[in-house]
Backbone as a ProteinNet text record, in pm:
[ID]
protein_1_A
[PRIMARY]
XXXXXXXXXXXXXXXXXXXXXXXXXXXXXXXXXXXXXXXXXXXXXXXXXXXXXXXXXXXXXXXXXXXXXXXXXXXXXXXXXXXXXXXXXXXXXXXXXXXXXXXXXXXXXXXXXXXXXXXXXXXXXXXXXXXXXXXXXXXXXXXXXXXXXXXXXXXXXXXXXXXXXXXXXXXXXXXXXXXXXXXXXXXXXXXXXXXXXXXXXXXXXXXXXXXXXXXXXXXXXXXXXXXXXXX
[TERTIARY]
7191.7	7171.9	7026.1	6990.1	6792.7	6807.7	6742.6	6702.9	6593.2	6477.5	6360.3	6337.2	6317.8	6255.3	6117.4	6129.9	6039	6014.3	5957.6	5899.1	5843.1	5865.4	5801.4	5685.5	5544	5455.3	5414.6	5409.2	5386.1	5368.2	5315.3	5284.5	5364.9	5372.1	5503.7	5518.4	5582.2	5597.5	5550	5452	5450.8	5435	5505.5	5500.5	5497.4	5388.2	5348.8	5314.2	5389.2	5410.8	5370	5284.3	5260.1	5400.2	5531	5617.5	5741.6	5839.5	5947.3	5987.7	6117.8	6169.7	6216.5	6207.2	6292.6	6168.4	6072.3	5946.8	5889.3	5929	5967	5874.7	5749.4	5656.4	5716.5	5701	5715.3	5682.5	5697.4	5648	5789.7	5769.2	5874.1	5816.4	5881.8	5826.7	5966.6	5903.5	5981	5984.2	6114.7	6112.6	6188.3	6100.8	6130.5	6185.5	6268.2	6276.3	6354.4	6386.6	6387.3	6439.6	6535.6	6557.2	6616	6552.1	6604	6738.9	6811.2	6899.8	6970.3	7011.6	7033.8	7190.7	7214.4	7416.2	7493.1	7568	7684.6	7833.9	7807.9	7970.4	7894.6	7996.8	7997.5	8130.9	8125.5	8211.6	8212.4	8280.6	8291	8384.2	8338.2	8410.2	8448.3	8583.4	8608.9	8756.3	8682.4	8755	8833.8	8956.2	9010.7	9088.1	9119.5	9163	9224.7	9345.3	9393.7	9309.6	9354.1	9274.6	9350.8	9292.5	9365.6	9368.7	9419.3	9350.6	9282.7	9304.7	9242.9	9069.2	9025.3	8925.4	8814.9	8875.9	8781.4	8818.4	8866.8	8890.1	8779.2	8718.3	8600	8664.9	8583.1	8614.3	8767.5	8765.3	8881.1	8805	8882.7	8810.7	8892	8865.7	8960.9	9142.5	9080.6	9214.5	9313	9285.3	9376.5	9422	9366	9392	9539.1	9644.6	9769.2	9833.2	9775.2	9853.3	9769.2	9843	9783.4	9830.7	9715	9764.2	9785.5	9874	9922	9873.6	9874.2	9777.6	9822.8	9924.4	10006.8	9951.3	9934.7	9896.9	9772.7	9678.9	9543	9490.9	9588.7	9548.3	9643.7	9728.2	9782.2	9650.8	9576.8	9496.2	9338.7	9369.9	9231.6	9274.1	9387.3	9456.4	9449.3	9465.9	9447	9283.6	9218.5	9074.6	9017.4	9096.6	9039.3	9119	9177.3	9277.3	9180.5	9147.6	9066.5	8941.2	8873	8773.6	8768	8868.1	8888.4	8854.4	8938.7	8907	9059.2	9100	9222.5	9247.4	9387.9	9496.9	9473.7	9471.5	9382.3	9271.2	9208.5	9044.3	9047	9154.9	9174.9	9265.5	9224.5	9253	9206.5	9348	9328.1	9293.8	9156.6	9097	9148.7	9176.6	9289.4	9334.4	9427.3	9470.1	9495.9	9515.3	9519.8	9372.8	9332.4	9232.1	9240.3	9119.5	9109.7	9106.6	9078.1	9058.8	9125.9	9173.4	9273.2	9203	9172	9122.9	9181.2	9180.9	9232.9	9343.2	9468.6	9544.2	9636.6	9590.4	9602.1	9647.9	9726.1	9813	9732.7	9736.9	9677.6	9645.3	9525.2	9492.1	9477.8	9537.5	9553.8	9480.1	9385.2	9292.8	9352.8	9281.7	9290.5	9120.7	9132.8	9007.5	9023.7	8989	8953.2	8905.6	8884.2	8755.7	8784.1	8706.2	8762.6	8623.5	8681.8	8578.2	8527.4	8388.9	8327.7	8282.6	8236.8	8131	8096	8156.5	8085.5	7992.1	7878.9	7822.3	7840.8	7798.9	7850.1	7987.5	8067.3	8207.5	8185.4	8087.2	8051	8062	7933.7	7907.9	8022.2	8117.4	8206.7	8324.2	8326.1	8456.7	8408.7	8257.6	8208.3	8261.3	8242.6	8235.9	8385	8538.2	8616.8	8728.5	8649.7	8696.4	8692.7	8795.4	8801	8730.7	8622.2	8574.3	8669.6	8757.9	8849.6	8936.5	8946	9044	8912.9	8835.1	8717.2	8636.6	8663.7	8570.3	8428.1	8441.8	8282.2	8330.7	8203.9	8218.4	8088.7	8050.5	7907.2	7925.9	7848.1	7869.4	7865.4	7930.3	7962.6	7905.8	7889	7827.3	7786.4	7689.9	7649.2	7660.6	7655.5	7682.3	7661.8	7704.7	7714.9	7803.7	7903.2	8047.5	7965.7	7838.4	7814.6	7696.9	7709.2	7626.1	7636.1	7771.2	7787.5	7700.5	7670.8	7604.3	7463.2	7395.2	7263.5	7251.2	7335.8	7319.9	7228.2	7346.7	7326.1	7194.8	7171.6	7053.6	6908.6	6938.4	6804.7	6837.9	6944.4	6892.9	6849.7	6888.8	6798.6	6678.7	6585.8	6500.1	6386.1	6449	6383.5	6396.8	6497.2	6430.7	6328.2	6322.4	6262.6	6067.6	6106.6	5971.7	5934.3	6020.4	5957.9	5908.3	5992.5	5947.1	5774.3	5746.7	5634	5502.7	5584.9	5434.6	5468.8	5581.7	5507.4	5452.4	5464.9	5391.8	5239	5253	5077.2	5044.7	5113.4	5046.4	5023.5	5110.4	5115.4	5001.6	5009.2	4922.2	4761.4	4747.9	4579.1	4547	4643.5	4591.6	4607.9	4622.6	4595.6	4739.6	4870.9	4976.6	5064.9	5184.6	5310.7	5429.7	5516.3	5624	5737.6	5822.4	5963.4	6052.6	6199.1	6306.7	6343.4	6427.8	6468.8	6543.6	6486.2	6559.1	6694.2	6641.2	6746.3	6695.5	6814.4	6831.7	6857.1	6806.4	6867.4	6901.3	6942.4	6968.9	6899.6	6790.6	6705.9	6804.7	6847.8	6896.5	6952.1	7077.5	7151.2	7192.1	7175.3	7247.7	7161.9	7172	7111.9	7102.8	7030.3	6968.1	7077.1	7126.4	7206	7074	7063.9	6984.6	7030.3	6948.4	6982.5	6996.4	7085.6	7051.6	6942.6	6904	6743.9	6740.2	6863.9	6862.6	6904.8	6901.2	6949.4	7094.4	7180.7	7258	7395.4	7495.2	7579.2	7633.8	7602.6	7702.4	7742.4	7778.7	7861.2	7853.8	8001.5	8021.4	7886.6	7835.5	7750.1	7617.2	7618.3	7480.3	7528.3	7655.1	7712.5	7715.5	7708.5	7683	7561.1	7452.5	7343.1	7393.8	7328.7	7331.6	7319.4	7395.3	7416.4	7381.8	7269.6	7249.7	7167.6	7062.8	6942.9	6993.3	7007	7029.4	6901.6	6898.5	6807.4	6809.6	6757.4	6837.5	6864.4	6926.3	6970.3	6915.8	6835.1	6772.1	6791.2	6820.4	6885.9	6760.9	6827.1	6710.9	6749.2	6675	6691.2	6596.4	6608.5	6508.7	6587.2	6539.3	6550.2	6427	6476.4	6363	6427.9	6285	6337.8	6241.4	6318.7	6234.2	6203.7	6121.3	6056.8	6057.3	6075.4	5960.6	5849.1	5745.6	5608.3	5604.5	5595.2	5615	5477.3
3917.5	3855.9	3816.7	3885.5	3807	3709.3	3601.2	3527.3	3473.1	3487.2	3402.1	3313.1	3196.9	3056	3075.3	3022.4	3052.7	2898	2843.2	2726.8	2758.3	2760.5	2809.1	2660.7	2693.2	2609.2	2650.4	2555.3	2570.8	2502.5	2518.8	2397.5	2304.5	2211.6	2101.7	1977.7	1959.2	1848.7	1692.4	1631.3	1513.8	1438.3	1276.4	1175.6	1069.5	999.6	883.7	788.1	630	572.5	405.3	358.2	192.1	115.2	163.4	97.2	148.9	138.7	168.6	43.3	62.9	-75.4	-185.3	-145	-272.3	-333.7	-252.1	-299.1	-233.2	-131.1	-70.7	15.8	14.4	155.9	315.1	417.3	564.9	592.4	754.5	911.5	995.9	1095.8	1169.5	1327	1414.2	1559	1628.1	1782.8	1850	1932.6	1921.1	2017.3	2175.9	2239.5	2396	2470	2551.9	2609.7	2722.9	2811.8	2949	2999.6	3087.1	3164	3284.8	3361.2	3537	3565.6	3636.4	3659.8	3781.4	3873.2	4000.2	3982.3	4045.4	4012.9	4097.2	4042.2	4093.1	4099.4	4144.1	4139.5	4208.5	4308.8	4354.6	4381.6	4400.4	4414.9	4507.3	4628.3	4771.8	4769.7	4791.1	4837.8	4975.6	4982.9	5159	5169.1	5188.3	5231.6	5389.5	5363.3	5502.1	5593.6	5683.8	5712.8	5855.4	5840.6	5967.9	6075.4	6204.6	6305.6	6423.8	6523.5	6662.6	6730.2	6799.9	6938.5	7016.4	7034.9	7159.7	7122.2	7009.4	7027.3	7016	7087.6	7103.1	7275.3	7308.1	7465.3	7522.8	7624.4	7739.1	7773.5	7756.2	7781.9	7732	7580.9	7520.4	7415.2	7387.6	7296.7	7217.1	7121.4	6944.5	7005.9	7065.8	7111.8	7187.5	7244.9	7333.5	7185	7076	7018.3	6951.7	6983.7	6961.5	6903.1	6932.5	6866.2	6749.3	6667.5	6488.8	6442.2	6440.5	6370.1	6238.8	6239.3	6045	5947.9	5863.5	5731.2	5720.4	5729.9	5757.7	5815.5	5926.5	6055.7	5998	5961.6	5939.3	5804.6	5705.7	5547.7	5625.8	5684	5726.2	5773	5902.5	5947	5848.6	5775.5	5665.9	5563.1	5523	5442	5527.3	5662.2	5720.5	5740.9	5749.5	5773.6	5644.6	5504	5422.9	5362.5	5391.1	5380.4	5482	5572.1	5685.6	5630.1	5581.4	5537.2	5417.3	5346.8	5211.1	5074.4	5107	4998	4951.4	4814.5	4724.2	4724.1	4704.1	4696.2	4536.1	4486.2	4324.7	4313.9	4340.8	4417	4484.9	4490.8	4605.3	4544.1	4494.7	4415.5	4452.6	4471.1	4499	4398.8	4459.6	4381.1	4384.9	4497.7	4544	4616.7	4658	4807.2	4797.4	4932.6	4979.3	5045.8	5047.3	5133.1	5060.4	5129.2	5054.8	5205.8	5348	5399.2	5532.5	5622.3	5756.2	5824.5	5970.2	6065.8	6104.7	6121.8	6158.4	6310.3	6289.2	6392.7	6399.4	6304.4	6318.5	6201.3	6241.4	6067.5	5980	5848.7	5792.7	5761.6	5745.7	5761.4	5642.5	5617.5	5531	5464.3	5352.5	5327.8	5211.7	5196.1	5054.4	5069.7	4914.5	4905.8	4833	4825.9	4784.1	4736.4	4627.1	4535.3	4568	4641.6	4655	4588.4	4481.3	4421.1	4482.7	4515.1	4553.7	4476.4	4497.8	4454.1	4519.3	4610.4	4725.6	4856.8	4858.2	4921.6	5077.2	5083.6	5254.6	5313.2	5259	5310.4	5358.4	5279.4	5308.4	5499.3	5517.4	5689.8	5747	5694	5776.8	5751.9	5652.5	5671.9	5757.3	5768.1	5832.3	6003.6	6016.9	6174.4	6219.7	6153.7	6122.2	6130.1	6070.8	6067.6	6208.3	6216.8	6322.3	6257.7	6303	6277.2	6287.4	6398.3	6375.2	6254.6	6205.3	6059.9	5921.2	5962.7	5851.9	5818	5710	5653	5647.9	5535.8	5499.1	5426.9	5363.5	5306.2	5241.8	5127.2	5073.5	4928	4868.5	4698.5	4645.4	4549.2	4412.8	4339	4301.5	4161.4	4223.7	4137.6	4135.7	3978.3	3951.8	3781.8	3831.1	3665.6	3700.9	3573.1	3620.5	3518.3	3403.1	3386.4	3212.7	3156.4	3210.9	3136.1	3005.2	2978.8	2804.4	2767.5	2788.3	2693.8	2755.1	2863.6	2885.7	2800.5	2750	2726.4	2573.2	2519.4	2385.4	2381.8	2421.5	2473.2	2379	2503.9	2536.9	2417.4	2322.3	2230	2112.6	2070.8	2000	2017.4	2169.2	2186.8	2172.5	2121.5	2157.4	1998.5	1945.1	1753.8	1690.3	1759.3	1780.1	1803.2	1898.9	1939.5	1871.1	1769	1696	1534	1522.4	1394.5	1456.1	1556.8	1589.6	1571.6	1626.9	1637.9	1502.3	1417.3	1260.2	1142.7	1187.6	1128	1136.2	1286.2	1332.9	1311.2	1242.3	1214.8	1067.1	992.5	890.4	852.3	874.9	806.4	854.7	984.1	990.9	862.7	812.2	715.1	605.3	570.1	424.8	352.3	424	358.4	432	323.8	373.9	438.1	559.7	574	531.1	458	367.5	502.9	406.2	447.9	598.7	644.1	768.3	662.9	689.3	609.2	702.7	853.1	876.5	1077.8	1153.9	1272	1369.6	1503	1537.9	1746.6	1766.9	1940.8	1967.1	2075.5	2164.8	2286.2	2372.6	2490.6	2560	2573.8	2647.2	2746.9	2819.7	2966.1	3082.1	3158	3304.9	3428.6	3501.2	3577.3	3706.1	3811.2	3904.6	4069.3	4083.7	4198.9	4359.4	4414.9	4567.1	4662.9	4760.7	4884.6	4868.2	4894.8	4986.7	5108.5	5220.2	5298.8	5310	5215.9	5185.9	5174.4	5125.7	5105.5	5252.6	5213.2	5306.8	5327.2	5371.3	5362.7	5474.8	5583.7	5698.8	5746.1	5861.4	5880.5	5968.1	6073.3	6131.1	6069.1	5941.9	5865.6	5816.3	5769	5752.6	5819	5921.4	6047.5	6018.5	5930.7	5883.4	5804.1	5801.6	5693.6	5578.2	5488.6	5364.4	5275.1	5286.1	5197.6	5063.5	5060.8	4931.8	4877.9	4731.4	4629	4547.9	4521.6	4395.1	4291.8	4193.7	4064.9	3975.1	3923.5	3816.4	3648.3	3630	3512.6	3425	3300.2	3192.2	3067.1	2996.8	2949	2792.3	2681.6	2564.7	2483.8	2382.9	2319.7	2169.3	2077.7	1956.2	1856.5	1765.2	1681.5	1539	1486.6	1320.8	1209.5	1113.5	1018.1	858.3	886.7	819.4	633.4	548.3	416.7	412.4	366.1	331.1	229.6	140.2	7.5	-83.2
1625.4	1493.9	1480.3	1360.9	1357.4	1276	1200.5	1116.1	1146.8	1019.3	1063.9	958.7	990.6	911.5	809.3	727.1	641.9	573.3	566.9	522.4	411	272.5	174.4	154.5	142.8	101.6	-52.2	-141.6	-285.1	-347.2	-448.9	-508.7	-566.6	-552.4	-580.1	-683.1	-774.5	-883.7	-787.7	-832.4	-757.4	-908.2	-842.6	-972.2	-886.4	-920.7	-813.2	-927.1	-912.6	-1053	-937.8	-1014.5	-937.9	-939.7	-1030.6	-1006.2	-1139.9	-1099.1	-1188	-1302.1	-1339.6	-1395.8	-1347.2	-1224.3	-1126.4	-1035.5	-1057.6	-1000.9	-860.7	-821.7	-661.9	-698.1	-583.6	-636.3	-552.5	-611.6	-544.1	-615.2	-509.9	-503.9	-505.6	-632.3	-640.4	-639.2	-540.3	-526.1	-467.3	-484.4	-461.7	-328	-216.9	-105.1	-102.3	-39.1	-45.9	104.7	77.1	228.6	192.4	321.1	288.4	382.9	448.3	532.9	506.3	589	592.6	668.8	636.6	726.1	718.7	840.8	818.6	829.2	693	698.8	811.7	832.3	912.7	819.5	705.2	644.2	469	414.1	260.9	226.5	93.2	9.8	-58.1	-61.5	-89.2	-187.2	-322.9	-448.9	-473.8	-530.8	-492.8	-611.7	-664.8	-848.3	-824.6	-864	-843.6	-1035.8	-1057.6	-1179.5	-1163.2	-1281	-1283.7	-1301.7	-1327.8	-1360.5	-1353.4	-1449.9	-1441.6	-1333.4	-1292.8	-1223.4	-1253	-1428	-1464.9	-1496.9	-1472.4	-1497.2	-1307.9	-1246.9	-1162.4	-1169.6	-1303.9	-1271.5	-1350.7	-1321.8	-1422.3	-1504	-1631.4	-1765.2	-1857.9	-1789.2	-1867.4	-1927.3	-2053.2	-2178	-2148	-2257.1	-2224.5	-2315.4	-2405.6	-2451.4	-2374.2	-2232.3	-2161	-2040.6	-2043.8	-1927.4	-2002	-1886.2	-1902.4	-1747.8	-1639.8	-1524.3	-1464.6	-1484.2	-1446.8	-1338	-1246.1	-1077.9	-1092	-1074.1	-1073.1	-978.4	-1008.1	-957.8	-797.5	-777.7	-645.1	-545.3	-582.7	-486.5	-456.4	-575.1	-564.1	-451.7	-465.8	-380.5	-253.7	-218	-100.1	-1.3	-91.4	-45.2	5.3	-100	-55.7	96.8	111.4	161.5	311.9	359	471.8	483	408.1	460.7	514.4	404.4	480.7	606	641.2	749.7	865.4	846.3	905.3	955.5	878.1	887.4	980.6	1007.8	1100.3	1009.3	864.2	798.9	811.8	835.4	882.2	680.9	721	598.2	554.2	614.5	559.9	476.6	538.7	436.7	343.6	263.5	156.2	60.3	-92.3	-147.5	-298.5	-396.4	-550.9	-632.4	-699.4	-780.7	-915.5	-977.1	-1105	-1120.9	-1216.7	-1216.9	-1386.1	-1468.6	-1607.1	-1695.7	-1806.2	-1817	-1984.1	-2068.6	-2194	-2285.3	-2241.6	-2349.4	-2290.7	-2399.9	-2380	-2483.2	-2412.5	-2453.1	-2584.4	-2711	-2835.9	-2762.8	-2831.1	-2799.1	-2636.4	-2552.5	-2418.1	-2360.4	-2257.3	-2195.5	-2156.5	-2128.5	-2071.3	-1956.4	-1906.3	-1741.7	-1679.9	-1602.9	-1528.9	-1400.7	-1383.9	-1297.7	-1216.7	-1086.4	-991.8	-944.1	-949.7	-875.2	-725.1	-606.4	-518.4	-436.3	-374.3	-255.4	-108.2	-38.4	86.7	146.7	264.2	311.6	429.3	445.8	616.2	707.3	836.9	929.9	967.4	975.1	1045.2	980.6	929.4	837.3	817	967.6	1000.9	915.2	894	870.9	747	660.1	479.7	480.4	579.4	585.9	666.6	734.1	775.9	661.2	585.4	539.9	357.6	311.3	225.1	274.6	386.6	427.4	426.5	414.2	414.5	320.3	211.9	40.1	-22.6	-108.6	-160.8	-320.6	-389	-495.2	-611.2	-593.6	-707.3	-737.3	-834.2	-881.3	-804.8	-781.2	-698.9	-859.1	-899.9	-1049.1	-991.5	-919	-847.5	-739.7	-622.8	-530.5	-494.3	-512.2	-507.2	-411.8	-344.8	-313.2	-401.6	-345.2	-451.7	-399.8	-249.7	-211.2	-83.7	-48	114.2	152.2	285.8	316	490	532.8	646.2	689.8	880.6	849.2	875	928.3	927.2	798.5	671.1	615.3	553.8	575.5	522.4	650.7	763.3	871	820.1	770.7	758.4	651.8	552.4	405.1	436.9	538.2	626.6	675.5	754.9	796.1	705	590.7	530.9	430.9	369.3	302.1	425.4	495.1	634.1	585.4	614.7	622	479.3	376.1	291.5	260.1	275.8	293.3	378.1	513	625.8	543.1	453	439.4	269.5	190.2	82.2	177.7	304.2	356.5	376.2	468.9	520.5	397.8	303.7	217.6	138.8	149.2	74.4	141.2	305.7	401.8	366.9	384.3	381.2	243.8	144.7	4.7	6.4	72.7	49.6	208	302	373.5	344.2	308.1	252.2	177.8	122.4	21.3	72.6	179.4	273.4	305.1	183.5	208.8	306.4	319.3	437	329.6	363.7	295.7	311.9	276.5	260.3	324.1	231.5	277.8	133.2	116.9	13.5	-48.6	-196.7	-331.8	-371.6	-414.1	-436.6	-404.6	-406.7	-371.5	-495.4	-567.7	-673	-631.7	-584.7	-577.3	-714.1	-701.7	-799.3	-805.1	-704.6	-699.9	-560.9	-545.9	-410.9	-430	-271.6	-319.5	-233	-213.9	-141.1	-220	-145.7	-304	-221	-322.5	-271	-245.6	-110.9	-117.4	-166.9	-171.1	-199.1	-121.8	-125.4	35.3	5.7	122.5	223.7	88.7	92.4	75.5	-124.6	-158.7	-323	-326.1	-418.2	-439.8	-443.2	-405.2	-439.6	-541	-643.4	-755.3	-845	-755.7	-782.3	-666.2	-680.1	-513.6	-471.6	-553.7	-517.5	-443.4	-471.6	-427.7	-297.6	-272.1	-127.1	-37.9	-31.1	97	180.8	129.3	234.2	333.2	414	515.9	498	540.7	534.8	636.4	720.5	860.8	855.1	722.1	716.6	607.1	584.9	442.3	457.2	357.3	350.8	339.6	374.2	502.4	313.5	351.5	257.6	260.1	155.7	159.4	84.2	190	194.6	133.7	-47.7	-32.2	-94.5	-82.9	-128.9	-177	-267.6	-355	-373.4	-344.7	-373.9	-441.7	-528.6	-544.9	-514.7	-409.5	-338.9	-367.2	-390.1	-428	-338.5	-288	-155.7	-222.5	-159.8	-150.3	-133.1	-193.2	-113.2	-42.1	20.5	98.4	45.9
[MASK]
+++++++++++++++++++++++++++++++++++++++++++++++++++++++++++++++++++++++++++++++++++++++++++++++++++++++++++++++++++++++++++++++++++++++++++++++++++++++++++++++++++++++++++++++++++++++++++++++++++++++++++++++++++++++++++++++++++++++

């Protein structure tokens, strides 16, 4: 597992007031912090839909398509590749199923969509090589993460109180005074930023046939503003 620390330095809201309404002097600023982290876990979206036969045939129009593979055949077939692939029946979980629009003249086609969760990245290109494209809508990520980021999340707000004490020390003692106790605490913004393949996004099967081995680490980031005592 890599992760590296990042201390974001920037320029920061400071409000330094001889005294409030209650009479108490402070310094109010903002702390920043940051961490990288390379996921260990995604979320594989994988849309499936009826479809003719006749249109993977030469020289058939929409008007000759008459035999409709049923939704059945089609998630059976998805359901062994990912079984094939060494994706667990747990990890494989319907997001919806039905469709909004029917071809003028023609039955209606019938879709499910799907979340199958990974860790193991490799499996993406083995279970892409696997799929039969026919009745396959699309298949792109949905999420990247990783299983311990509630403890990185932890982490990095520590670190980003850690680093508004630092700079109202160093504001407040240049100026001859001592800094108190924390008046009060306010969250600016939580959350981790979701990265992109290495390799761009999947979002048709045709773009999935690449390799799937590098992500880009997912960064973990936090913002608080604290409001110090002066003594």
């Amino acid at each position: 597992m890599k992760y590296l620390l990042l201390l974001v330095i920037s320029v920061f809201t400071l409000s330094l007031h001889a005294q409030d309404k209650e009479g108490i002097r402070y310094i109010e600023l903002k702390g920043n912090a940051e961490m990288e982290v390379e996921p260990d876990e995604m979320v594989l979206h994988i849309g499936i839909e009826e479809y003719w036969e006749e249109e993977f045939e030469k020289k058939k129009e929409p008007e000759d398509y008459k035999t409709k593979v049923p939704l059945a055949r089609i998630e059976d077939s998805l359901i062994k590749s990912l079984r094939e692939a060494g994706i667990k029946k747990e990890n494989v979980k319907v997001r919806g199923m039905g469709n909004y629009w029917r071809q003028r003249g023609k039955e209606f086609l019938f879709s499910k969509q799907f979340e199958v969760k990974i860790t193991d990245f490799p499996k993406v290109n083995k279970l892409s090589g696997l799929l039969d494209s026919r009745g396959i809508k699309y298949m792109n990520v949905g999420q990247m993460s990783h299983s311990d980021i509630e403890t990185f999340k932890t982490q990095v707000r520590a670190n980003a109180l850690k680093d508004a004490r630092e700079k109202a020390s160093l504001m407040v003692e240049s100026l001859g005074e001592e800094l108190g106790e924390v008046l009060s605490i306010s969250e600016i913004n939580d959350g981790y930023i979701q990265p992109y393949m290495a390799k761009g996004r999947m979002m048709a099967m045709e773009a999935s046939t690449e390799s799937i081995n590098q992500v880009q680490d997912i960064t973990v980031s936090y913002q608080v503003m604290v409001k110090f005592r002066i003594k």
